[in-house]
N, C-alpha and C positions, 0 to 999 in steps of 0.2 A: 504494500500500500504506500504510494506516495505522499510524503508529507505536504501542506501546504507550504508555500514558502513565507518565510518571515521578512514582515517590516523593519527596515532601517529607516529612520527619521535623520537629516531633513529628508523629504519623499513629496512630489506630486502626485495626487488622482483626480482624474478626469472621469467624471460621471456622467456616464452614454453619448461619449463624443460621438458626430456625425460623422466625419470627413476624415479620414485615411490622412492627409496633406497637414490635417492640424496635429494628429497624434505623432506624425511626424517630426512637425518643426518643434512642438513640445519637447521632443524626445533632444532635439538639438539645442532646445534653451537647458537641458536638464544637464548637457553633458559641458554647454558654455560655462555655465554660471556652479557646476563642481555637486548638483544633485545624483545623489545616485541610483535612485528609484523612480521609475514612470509606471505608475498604476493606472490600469483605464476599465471601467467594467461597461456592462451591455454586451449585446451581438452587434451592434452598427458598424462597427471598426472590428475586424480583425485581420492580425497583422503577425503572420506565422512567417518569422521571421527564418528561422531553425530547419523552416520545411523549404525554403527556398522563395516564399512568398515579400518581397521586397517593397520598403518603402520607397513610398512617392521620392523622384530620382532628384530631384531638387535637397531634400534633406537626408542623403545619402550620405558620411563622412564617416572616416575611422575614428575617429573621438566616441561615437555614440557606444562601441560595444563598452564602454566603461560605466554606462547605463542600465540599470538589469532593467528589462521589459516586460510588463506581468500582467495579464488580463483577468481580473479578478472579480467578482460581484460579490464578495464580502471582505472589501479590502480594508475596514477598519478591524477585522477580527484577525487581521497580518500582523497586528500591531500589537506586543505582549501590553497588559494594562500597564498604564501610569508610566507607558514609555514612550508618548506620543504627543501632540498638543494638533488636534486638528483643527485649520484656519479656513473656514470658508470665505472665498473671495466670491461674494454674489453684493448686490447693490439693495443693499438694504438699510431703511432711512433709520436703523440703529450700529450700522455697519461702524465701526475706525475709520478715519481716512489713513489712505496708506503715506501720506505724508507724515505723518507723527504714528506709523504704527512701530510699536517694539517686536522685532522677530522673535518668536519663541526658538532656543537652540533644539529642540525635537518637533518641527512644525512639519505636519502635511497638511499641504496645500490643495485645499480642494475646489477645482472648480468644474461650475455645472457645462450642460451642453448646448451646442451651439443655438439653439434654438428655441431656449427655455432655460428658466431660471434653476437652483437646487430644490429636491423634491422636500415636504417637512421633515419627513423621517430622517434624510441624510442631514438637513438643518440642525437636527434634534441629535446630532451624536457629535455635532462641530462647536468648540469649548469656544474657539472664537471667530470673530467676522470681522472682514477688511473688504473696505470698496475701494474700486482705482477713482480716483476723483477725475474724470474727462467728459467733453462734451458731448461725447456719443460715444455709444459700445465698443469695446474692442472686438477684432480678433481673438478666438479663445486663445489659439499661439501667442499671439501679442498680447494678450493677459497674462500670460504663466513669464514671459520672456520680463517683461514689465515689474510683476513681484519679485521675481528670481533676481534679476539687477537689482530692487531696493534691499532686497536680501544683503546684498553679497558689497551695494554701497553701504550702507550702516555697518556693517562689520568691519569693512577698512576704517571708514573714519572713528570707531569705538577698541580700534587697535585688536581686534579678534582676530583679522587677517591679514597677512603681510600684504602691501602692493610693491613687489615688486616690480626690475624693470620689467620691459613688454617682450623683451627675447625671451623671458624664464617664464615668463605667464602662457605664451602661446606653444600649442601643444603638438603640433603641424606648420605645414610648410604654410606661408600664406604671403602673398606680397610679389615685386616682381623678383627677378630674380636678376642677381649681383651680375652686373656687365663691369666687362675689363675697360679700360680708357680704351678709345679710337679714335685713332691718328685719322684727321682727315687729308693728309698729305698722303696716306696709303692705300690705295685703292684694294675694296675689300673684294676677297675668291670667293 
């Protein structure tokens, strides 16, 4: 009998994502910004990765296998008690704003799906709630991308995480690449 797998907090869940392309770029905010868990439950999105079945080619990147990727529909019971602090990020007029919100260091981050808001029941198991403060709805991606950056900015500036420079931070090739001098008095072969 297989075990379930176990929560590691910090951890994103995404609750019945629609679209294949968000669980993806999610999956690339989670490996950018140093989360290690992408939880998503429903049938809408599945994404067998293992079997050969490949994410949307735009959010394809060797970083992500550093992400464990878990489809789960009771992904708060992953999480051993009192080792968790689940944050729902829905827009609710008793929500934090995420500009003065304090990250909990065991936060999973939950947000709902593209197309509706979180159901009560998952409401009712989330200890707290953060709205992104903007004029109009994000992108689920660009929601999780959004908190993960305030995440990971308040930990630099409260000294939890080093910033170092930006060679030791990035984790792949990225940029162009290093050109020798050229003489233009030398006619190139």
């Amino acid at each position: 009998m297989n075990r379930p797998p176990q929560g590691r907090p910090p951890a994103v869940a995404l609750i019945d994502p629609k679209y294949p392309h968000n669980v993806g770029a999610a999956l690339r905010a989670c490996s950018c910004w140093g989360v290690g868990q992408l939880w998503w439950t429903g049938a809408r999105v599945t994404l067998d990765v293992p079997r050969g079945r490949r994410l949307p080619r735009e959010e394809r990147m060797k970083g992500y296998r550093s992400v464990e990727m878990l489809r789960d529909d009771r992904v708060f019971d992953r999480f051993a008690r009192g080792t968790v602090t689940p944050v729902a990020v829905e827009l609710l007029p008793t929500a934090e704003s995420l500009v003065t919100f304090e990250h909990p260091e065991d936060a999973l981050y939950v947000f709902g799906p593209e197309d509706g808001g979180l159901s009560k029941p998952i409401r009712l198991l989330c200890h707290r709630f953060v709205v992104i403060p903007t004029h109009h709805c994000l992108n689920l991606a660009a929601a999780v991308n959004v908190v993960l950056y305030d995440r990971r900015l308040k930990r630099h500036l409260a000294g939890q995480e080093p910033l170092g420079p930006v060679r030791e931070m990035l984790h792949e090739h990225r940029g162009p690449v290093e050109r020798r001098h050229v003489d233009p008095a030398v006619p190139i072969r």
